[in-house]
N, C-alpha and C positions, 0 to 999 in steps of 0.2 A: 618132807614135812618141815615147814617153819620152826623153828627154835628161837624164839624171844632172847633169851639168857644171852644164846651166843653173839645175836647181832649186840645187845648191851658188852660183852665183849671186847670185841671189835673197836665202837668205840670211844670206849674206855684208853684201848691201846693207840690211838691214831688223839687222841686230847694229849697222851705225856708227853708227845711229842712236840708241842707247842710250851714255850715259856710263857711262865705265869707274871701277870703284871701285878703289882704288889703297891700299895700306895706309901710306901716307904722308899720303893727303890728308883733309882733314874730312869727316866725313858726318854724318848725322841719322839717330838711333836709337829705336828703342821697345825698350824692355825690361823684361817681365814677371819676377816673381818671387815665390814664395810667402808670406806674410809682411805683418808690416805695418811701411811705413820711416816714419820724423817725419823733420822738417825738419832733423835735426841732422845728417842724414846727407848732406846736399847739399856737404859737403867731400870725403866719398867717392867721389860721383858726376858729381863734377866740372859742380857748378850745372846738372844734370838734373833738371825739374819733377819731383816726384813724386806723385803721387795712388794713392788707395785706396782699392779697393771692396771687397766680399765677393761670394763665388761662391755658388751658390745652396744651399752647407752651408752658408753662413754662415764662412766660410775667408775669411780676408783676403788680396787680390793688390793688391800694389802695382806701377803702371807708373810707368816712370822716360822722360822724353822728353825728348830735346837731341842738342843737335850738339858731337861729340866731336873733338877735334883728329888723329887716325888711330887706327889700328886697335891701336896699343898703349895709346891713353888708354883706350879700348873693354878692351881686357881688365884692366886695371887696374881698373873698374869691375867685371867681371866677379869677377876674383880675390877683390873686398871682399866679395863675396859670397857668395863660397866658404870664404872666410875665417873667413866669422859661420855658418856652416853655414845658408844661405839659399838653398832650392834656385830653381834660375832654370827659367822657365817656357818662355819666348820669347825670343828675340832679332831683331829686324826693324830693316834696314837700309831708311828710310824717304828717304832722299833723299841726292844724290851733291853736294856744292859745293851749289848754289843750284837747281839740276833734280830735282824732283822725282819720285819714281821711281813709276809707277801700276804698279796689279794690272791 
């Protein structure tokens, strides 16, 4: 026989096992965006690598990777981008403090 309760259980116990992203605390981002960024812009993005490829038009994406102080230094990054009419592609929260977060 099925038991509800216990698969809520379960998991319950396999979520604590994941750290909580907190919009207070630092995390590590990837962030895509349409465009191509230089190095001038790493005041922008608050000393996020930035690199740049093209898509397979030949379109320039630039990714931006770093650990941001919370989630307002994060939109702050985001806004600069909105700002310059730079449309954003992606956003991927790649890791919480120091634990890395897997697919």
């Amino acid at each position: 026989m099925h038991c509800p309760t216990s698969k809520k259980k379960r998991n319950k116990q396999l979520k604590t096992d994941i750290p909580k992203l907190m919009v207070s605390a630092p995390a590590t981002y990837r962030i895509c965006v349409q465009g191509h960024l230089d190095e001038k812009w790493s005041d922008y993005v608050q000393g996020m690598s930035i690199s740049t490829k093209y898509d397979e038009c030949q379109n320039p994406v630039t990714t931006l990777t770093g650990q941001l102080l919370d989630q307002a230094a994060l939109l702050g990054v985001l806004n600069a981008f909105y700002d310059h009419r730079l449309p954003i592609l992606s956003v991927e929260c790649l890791s919480i403090g120091s634990i890395s977060r897997r697919k």
